[in-house]
N, CA and C atoms of all chains as a GROMACS GRO file, in nm:
protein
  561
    1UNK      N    1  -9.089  -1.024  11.940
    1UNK     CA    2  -9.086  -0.981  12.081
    1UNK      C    3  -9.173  -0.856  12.096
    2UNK      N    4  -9.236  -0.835  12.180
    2UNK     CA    5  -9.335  -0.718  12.224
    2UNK      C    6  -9.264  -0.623  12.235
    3UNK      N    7  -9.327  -0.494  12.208
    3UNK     CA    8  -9.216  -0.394  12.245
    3UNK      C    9  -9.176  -0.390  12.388
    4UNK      N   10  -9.300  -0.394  12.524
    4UNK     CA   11  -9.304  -0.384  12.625
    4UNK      C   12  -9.156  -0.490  12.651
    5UNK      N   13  -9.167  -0.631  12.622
    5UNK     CA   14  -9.043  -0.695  12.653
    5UNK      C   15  -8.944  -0.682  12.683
    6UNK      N   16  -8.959  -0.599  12.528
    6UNK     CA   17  -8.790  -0.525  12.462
    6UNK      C   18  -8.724  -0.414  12.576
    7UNK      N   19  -8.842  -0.313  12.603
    7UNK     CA   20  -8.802  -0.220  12.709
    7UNK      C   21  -8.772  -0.255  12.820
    8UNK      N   22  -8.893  -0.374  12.874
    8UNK     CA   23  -8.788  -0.384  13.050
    8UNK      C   24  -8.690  -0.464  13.010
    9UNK      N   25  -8.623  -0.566  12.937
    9UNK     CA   26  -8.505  -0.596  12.912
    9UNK      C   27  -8.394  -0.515  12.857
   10UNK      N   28  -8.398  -0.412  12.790
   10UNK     CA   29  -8.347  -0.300  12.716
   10UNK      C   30  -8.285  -0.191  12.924
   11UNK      N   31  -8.392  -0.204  12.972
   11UNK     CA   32  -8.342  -0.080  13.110
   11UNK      C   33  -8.285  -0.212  13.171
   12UNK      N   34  -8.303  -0.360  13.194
   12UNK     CA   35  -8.260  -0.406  13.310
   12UNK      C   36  -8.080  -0.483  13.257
   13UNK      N   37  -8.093  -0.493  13.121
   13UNK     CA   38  -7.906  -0.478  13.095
   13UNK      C   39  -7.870  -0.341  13.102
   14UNK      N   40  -7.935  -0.248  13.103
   14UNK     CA   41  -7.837  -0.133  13.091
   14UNK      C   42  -7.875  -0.036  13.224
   15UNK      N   43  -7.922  -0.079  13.316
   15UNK     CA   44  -7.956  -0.001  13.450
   15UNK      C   45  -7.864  -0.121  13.521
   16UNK      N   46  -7.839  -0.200  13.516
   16UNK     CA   47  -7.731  -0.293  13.614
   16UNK      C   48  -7.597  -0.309  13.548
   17UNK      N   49  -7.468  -0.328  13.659
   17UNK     CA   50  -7.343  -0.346  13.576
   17UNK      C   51  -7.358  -0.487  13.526
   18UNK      N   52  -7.370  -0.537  13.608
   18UNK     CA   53  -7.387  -0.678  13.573
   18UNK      C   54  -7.487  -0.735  13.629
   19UNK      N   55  -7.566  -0.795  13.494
   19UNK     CA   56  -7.663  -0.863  13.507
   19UNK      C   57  -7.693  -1.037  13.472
   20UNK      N   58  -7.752  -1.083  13.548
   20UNK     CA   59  -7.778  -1.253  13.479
   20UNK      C   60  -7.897  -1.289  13.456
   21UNK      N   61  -7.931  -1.368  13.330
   21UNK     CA   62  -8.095  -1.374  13.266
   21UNK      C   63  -8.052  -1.527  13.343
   22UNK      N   64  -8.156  -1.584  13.420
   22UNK     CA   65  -8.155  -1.718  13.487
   22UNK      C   66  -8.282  -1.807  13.470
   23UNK      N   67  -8.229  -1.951  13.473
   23UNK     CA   68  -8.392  -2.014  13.560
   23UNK      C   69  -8.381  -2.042  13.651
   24UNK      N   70  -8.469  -1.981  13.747
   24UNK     CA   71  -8.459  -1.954  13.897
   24UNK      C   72  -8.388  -1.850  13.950
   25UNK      N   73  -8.381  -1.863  14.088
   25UNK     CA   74  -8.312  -1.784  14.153
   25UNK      C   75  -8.155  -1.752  14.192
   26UNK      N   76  -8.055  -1.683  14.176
   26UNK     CA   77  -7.972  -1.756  14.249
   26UNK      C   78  -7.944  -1.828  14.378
   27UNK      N   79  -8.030  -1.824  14.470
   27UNK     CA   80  -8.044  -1.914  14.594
   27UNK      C   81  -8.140  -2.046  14.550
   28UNK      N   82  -8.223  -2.072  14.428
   28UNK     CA   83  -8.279  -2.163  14.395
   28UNK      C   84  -8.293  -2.157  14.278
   29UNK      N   85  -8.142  -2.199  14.152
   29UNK     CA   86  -8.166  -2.253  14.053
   29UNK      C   87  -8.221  -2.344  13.988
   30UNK      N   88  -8.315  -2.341  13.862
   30UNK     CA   89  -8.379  -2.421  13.825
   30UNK      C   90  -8.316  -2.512  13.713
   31UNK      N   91  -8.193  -2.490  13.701
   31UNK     CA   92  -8.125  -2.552  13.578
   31UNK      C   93  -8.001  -2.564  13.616
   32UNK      N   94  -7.926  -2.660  13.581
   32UNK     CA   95  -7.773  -2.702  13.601
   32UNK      C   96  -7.653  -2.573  13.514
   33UNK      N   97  -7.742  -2.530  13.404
   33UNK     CA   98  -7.649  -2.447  13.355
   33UNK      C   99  -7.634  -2.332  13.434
   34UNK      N  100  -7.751  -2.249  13.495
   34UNK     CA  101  -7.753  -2.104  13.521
   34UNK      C  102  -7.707  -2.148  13.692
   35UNK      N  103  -7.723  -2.262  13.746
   35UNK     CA  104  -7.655  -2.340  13.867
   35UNK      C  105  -7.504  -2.270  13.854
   36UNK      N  106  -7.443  -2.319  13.735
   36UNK     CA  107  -7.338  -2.332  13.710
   36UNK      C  108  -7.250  -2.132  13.692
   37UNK      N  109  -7.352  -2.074  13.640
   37UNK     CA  110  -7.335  -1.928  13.661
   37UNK      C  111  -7.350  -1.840  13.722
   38UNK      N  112  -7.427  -1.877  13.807
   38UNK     CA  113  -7.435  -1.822  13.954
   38UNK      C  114  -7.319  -1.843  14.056
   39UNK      N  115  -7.280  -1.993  14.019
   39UNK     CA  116  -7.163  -2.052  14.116
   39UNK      C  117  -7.044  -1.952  14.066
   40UNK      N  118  -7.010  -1.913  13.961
   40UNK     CA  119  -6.912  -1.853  13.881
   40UNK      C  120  -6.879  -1.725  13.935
   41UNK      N  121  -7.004  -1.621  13.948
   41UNK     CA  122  -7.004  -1.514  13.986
   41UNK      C  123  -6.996  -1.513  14.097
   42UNK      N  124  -7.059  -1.606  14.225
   42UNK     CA  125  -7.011  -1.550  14.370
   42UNK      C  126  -6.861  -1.610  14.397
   43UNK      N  127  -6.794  -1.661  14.292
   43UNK     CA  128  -6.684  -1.725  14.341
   43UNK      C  129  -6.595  -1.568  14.333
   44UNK      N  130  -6.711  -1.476  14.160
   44UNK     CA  131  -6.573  -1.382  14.110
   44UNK      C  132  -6.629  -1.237  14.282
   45UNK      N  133  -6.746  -1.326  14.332
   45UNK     CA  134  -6.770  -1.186  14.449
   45UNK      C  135  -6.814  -1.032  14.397
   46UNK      N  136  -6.888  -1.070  14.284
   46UNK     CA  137  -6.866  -0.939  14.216
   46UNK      C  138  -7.044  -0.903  14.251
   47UNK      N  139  -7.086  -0.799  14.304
   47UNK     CA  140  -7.278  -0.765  14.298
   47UNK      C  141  -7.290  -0.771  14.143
   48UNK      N  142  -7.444  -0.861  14.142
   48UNK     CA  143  -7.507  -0.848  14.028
   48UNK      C  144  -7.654  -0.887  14.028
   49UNK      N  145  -7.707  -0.816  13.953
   49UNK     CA  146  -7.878  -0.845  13.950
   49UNK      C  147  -7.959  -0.965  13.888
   50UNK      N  148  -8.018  -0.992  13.923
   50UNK     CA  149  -8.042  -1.164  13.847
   50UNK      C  150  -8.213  -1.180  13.798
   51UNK      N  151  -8.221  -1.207  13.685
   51UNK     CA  152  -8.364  -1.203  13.591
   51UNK      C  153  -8.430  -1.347  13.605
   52UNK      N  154  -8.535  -1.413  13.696
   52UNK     CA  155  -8.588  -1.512  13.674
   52UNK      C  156  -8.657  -1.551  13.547
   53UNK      N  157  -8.598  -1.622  13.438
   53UNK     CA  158  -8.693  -1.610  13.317
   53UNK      C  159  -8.829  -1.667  13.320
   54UNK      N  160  -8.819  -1.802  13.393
   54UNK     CA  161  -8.942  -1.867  13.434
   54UNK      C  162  -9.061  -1.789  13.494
   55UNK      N  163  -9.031  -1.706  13.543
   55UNK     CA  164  -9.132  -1.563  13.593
   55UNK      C  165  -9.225  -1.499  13.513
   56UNK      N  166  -9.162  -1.518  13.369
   56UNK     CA  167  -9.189  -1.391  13.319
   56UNK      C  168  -9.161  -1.475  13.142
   57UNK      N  169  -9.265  -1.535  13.083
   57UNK     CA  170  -9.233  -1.600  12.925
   57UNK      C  171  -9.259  -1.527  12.865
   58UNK      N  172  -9.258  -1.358  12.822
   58UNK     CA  173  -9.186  -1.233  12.718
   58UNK      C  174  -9.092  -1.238  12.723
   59UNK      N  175  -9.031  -1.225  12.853
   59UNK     CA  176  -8.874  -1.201  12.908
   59UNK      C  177  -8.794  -1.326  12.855
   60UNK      N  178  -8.875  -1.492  12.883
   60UNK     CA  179  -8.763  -1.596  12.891
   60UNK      C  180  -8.768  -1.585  12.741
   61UNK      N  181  -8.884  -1.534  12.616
   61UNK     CA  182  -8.855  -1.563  12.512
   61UNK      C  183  -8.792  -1.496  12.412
   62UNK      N  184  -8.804  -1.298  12.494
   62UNK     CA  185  -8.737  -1.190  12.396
   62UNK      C  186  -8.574  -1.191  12.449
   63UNK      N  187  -8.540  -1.230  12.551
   63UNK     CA  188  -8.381  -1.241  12.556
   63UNK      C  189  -8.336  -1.332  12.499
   64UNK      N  190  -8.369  -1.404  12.435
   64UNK     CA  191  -8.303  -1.500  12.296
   64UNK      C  192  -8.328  -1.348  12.167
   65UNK      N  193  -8.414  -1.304  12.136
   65UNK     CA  194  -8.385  -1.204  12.065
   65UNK      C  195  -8.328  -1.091  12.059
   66UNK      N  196  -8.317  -1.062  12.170
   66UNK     CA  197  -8.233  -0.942  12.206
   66UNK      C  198  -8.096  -0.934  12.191
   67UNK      N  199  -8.046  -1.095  12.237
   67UNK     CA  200  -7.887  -1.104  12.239
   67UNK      C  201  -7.861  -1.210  12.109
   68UNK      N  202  -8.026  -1.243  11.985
   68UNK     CA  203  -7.925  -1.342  11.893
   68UNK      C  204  -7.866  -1.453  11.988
   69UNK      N  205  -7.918  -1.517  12.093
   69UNK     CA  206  -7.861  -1.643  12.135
   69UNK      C  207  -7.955  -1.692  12.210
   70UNK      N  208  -7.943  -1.869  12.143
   70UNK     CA  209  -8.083  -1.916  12.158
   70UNK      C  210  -8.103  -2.005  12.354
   71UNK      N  211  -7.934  -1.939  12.382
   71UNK     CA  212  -8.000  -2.048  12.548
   71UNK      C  213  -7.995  -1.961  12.651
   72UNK      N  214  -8.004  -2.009  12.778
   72UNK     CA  215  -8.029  -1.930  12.905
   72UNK      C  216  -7.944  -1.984  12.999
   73UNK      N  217  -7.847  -1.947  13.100
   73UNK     CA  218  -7.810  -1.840  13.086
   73UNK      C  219  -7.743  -1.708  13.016
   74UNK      N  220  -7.766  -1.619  13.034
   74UNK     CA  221  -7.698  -1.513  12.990
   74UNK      C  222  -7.679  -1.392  13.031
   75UNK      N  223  -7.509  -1.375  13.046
   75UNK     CA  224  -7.454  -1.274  13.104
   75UNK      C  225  -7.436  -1.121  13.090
   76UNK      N  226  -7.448  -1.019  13.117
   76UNK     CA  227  -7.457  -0.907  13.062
   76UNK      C  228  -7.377  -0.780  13.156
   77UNK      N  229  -7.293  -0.750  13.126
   77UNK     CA  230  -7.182  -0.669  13.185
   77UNK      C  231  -7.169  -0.541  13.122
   78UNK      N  232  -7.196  -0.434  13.187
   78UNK     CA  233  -7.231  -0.281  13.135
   78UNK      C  234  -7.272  -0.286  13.006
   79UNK      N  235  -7.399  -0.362  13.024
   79UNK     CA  236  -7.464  -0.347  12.883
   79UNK      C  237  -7.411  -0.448  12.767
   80UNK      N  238  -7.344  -0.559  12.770
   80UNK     CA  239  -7.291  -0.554  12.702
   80UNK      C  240  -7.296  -0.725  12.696
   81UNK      N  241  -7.323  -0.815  12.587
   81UNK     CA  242  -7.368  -0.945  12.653
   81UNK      C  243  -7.232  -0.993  12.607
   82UNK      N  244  -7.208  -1.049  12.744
   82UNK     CA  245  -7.082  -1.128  12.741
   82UNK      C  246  -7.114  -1.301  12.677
   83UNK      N  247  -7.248  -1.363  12.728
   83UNK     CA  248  -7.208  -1.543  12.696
   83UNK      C  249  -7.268  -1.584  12.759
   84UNK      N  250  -7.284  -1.731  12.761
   84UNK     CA  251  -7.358  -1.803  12.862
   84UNK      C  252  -7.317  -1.876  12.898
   85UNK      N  253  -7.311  -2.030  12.999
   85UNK     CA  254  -7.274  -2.049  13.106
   85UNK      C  255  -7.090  -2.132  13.049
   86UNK      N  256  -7.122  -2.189  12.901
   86UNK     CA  257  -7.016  -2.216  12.920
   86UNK      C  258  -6.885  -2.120  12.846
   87UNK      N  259  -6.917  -1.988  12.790
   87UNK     CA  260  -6.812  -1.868  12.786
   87UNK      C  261  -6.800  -1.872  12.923
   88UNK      N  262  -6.928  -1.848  12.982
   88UNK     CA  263  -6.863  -1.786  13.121
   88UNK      C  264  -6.724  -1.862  13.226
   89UNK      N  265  -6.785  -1.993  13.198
   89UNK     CA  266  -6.675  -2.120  13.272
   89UNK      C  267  -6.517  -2.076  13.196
   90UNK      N  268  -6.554  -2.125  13.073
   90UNK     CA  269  -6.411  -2.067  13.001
   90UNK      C  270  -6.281  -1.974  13.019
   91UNK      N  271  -6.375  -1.834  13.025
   91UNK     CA  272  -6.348  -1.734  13.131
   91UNK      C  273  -6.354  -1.717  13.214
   92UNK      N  274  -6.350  -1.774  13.272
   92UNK     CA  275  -6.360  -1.794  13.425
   92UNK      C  276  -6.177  -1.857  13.434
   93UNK      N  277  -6.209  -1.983  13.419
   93UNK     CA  278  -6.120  -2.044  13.446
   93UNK      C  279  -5.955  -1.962  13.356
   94UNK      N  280  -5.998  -1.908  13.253
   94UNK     CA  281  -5.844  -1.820  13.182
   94UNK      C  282  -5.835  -1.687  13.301
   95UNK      N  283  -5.916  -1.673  13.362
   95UNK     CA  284  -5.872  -1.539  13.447
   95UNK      C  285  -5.944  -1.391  13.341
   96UNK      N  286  -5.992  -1.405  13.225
   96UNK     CA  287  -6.041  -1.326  13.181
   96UNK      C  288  -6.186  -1.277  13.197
   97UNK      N  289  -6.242  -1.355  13.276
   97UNK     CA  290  -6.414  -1.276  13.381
   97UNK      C  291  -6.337  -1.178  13.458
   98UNK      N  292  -6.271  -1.234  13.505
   98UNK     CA  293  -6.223  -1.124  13.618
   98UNK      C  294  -6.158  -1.013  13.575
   99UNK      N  295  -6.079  -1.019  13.505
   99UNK     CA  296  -6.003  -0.933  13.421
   99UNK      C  297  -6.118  -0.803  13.345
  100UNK      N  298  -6.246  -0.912  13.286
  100UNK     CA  299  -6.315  -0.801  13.191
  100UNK      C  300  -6.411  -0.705  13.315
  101UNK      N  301  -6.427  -0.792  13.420
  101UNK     CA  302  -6.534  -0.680  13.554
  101UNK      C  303  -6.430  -0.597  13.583
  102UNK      N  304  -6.295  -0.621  13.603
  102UNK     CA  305  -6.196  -0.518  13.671
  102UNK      C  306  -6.204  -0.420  13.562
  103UNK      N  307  -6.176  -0.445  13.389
  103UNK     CA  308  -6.184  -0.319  13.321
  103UNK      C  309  -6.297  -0.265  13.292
  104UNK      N  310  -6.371  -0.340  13.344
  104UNK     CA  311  -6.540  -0.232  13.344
  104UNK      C  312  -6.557  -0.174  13.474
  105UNK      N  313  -6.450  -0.186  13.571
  105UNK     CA  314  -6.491  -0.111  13.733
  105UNK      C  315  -6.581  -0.177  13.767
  106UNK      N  316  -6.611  -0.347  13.746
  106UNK     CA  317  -6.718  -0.353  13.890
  106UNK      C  318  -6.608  -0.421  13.987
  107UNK      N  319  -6.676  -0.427  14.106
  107UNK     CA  320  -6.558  -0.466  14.227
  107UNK      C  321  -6.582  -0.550  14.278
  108UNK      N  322  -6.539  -0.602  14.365
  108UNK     CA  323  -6.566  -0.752  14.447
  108UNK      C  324  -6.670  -0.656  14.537
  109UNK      N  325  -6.742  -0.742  14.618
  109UNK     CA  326  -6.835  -0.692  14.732
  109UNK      C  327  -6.717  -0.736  14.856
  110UNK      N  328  -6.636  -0.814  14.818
  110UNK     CA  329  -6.584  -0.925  14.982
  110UNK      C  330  -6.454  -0.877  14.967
  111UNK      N  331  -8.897  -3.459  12.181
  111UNK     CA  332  -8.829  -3.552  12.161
  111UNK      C  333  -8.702  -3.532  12.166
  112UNK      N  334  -8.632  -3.602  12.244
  112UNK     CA  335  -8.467  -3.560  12.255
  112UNK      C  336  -8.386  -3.601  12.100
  113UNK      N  337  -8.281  -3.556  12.124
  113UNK     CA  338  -8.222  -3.560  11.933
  113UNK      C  339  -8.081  -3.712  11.975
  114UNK      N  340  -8.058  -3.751  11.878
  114UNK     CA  341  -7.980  -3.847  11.856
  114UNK      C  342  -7.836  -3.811  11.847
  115UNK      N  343  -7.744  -3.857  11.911
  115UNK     CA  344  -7.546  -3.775  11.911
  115UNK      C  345  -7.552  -3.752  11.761
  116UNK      N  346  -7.592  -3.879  11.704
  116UNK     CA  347  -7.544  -3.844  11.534
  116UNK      C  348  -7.594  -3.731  11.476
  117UNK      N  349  -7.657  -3.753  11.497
  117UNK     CA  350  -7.819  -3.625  11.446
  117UNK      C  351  -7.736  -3.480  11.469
  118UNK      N  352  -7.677  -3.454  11.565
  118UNK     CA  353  -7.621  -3.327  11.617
  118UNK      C  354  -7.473  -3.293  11.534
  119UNK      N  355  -7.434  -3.435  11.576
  119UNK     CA  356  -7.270  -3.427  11.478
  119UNK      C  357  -7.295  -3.394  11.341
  120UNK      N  358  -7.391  -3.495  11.290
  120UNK     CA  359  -7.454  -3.407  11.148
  120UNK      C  360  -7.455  -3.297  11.097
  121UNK      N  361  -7.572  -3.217  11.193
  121UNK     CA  362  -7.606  -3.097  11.142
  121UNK      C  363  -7.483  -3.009  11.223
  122UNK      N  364  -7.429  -2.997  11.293
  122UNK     CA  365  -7.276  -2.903  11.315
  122UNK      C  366  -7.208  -2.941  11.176
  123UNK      N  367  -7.229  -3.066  11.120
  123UNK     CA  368  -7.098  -3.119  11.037
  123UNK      C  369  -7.133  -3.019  10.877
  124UNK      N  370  -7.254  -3.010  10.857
  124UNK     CA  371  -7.344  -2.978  10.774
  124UNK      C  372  -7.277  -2.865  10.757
  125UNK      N  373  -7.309  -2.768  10.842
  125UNK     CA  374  -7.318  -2.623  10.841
  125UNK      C  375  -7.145  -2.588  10.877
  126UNK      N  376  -7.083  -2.636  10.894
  126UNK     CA  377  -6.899  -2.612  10.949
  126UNK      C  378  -6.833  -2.747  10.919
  127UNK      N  379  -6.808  -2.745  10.752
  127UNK     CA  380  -6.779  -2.865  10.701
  127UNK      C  381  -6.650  -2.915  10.794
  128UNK      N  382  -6.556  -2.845  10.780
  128UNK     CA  383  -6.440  -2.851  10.845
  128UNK      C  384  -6.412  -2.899  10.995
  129UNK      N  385  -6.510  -2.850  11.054
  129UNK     CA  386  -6.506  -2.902  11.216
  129UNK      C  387  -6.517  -3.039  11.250
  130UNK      N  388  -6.422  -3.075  11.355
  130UNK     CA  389  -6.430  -3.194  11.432
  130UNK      C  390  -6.534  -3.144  11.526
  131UNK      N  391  -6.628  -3.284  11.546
  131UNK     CA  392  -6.720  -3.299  11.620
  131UNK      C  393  -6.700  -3.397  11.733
  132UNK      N  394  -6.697  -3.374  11.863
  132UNK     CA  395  -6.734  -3.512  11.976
  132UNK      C  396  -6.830  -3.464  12.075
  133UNK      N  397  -6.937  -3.544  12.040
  133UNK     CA  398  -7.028  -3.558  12.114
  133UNK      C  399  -7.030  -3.664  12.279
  134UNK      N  400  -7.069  -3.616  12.385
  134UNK     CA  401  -7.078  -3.654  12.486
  134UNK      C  402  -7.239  -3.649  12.559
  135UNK      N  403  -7.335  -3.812  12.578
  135UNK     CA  404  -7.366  -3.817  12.641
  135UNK      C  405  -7.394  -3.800  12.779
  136UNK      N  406  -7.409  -3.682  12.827
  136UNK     CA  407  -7.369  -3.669  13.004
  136UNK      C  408  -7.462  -3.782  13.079
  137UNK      N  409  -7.612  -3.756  13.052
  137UNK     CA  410  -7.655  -3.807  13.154
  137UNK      C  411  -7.730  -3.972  13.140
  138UNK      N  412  -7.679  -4.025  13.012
  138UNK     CA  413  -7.705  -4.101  12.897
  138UNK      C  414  -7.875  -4.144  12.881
  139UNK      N  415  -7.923  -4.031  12.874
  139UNK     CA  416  -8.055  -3.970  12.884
  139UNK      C  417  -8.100  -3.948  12.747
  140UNK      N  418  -8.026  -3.942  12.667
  140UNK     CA  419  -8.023  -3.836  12.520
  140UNK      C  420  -8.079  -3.755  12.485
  141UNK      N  421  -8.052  -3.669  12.601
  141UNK     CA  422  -8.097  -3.530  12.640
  141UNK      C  423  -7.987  -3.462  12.667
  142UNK      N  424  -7.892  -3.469  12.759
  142UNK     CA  425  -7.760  -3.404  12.829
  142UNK      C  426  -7.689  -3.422  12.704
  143UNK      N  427  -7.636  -3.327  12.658
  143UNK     CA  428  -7.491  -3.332  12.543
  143UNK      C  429  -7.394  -3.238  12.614
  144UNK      N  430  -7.295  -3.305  12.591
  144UNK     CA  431  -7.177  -3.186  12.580
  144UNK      C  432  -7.140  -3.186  12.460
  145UNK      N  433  -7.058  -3.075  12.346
  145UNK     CA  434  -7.023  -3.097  12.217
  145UNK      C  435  -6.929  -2.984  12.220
  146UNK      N  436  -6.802  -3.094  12.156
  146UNK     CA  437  -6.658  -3.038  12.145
  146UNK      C  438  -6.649  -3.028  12.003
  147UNK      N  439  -6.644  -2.859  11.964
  147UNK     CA  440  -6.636  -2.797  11.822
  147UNK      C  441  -6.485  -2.773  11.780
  148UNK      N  442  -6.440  -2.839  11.705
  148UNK     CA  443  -6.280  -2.764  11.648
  148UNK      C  444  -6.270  -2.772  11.525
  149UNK      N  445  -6.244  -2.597  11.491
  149UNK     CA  446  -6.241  -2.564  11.338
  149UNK      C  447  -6.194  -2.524  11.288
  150UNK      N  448  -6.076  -2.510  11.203
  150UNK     CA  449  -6.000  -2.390  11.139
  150UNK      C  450  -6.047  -2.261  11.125
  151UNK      N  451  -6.194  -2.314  11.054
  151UNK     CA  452  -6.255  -2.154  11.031
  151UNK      C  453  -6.320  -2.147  11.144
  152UNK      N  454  -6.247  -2.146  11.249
  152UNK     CA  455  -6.309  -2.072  11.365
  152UNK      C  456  -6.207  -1.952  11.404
  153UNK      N  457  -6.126  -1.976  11.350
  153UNK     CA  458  -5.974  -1.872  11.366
  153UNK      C  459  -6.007  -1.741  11.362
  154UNK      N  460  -6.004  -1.684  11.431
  154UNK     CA  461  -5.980  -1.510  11.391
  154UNK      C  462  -6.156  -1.449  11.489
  155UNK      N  463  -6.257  -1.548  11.532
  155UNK     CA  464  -6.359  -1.540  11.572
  155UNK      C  465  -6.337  -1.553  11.694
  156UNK      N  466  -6.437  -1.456  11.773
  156UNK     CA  467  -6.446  -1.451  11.943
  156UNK      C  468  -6.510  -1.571  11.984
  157UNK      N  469  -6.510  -1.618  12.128
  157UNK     CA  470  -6.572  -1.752  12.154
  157UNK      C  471  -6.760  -1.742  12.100
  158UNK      N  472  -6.804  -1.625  12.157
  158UNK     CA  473  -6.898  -1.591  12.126
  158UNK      C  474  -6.934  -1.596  11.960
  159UNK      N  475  -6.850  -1.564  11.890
  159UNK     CA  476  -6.865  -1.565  11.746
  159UNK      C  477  -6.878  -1.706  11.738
  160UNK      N  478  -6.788  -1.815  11.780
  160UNK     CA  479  -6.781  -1.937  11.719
  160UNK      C  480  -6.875  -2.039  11.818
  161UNK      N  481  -6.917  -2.002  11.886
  161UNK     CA  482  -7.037  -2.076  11.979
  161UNK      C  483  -7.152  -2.035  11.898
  162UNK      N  484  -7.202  -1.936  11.836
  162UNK     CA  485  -7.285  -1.882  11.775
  162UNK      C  486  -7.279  -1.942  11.609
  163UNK      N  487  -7.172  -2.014  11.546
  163UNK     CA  488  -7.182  -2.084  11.451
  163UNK      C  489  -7.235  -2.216  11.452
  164UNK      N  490  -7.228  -2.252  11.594
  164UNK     CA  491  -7.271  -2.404  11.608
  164UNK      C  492  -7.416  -2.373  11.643
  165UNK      N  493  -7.450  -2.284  11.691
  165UNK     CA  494  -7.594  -2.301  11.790
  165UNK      C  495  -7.711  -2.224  11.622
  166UNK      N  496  -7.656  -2.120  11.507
  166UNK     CA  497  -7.707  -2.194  11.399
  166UNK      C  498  -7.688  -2.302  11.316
  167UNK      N  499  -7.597  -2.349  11.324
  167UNK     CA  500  -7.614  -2.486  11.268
  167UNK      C  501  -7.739  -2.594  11.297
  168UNK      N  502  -7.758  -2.548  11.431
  168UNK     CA  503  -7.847  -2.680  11.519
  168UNK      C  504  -8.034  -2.569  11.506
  169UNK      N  505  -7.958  -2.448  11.480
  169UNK     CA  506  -8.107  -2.400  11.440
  169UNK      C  507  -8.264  -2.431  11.548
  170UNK      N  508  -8.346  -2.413  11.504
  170UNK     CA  509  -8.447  -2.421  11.602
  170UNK      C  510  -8.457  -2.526  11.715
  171UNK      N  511  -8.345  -2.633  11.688
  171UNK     CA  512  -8.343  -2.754  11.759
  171UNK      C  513  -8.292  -2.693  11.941
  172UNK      N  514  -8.185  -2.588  11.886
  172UNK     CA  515  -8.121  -2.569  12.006
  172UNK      C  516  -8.227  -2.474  12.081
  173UNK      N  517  -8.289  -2.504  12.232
  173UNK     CA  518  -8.335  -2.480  12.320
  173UNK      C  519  -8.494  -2.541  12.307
  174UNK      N  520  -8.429  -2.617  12.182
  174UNK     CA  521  -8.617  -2.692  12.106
  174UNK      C  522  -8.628  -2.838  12.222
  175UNK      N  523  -8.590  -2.914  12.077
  175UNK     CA  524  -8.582  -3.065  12.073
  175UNK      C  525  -8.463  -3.118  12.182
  176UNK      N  526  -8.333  -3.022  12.142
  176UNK     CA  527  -8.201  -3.027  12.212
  176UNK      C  528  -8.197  -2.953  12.367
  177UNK      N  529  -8.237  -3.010  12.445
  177UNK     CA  530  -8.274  -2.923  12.620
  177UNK      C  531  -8.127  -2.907  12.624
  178UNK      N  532  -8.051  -2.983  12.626
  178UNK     CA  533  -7.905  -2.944  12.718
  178UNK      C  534  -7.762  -2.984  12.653
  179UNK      N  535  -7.693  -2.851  12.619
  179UNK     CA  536  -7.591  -2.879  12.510
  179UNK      C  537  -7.476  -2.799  12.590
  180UNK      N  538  -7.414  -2.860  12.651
  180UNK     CA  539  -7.275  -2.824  12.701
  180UNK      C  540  -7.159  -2.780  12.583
  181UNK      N  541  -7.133  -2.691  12.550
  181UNK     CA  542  -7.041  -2.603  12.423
  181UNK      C  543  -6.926  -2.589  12.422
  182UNK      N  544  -6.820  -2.672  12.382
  182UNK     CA  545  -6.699  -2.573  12.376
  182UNK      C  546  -6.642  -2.588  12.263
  183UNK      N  547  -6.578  -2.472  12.205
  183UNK     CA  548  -6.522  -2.492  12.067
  183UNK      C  549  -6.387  -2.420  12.084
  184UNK      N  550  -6.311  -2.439  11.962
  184UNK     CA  551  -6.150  -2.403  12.001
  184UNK      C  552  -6.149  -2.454  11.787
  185UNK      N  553  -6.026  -2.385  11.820
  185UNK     CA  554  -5.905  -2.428  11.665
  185UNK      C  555  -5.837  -2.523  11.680
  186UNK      N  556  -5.769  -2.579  11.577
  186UNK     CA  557  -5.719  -2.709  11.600
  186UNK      C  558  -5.597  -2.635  11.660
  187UNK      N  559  -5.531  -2.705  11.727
  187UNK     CA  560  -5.425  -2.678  11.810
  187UNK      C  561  -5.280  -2.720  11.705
   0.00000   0.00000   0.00000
């Protein structure tokens, strides 16, 4: 991975509480999985910043190195990589997404 | 080239002797997988830890050859 990579991925997990590495947008996902994690998070209502990887192939290829995990999506909560789409479902559905944004203080927007 | 159910059950089986493997065709494309991991020695590991045993097992394949692998793993109950 380039160093340049490393750095804007290095400030954009740790300058957002929660962040999502995606393909596409969240108003126009390009994949059924990160579909599926986007749907997750506006259900939990929580603000979060969202990384088009398709934008940007340093980015779609050094966040497999950064977090040691080879798929996309991936979640990142005060710095801290939580999983991808299907931790996230998992947790989701045990009540423990919600649980881990409440003990990190992020809040619903709604 | 998309990978074969066996091919996948394999190499999980390979690398996490112990684990039950079921593979699911989603979109019978043989491309779409879902794959249900259950292992003893998955015990004592975060989901993240034990999602991360299967996705080296499958090694360069996963996000390669393998486009779409639906994950869930658990202990035997």
């Amino acid at each position: 991975m380039t160093e340049d990579a490393h750095a804007r991925i290095d400030s954009t997990v740790k300058g957002n509480d929660v962040v999502l590495f995606m393909k596409g947008t969240p108003l126009f996902p390009q994949c059924g999985f990160s579909s599926r994690a986007v749907a997750i998070l506006e259900h939990l209502g929580v603000e979060y910043a969202s990384v088009d990887v398709l934008q940007d192939q340093a980015v779609r290829q050094g966040i497999k190195e950064y977090s040691d995990w080879p798929t996309i999506p991936q979640l990142y909560v005060k710095g801290e990589f939580v999983g991808g789409s299907d931790i996230m479902m998992e947790m989701y559905e045990s009540g423990e997404l919600a649980q881990l944004m409440q003990d990190q203080g992020v809040t619903a927007t709604q | 080239m998309p990978m074969a159910a066996d091919e996948i059950e394999t190499m999980i089986r390979a690398a996490i002797p112990d684990a039950e493997v079921e593979i699911t065709d989603l979109a019978g494309d043989g491309d779409h997988y879902a794959a249900r991991v259950v292992a003893e020695s998955f015990r004592g590991l975060s989901r993240l830890a034990q999602q991360r045993r299967v996705y080296e097992a499958l090694g360069a394949h996963m996000g390669g050859t393998l486009h779409a692998l639906q994950l869930t793993t658990a202990i035997p109950a």
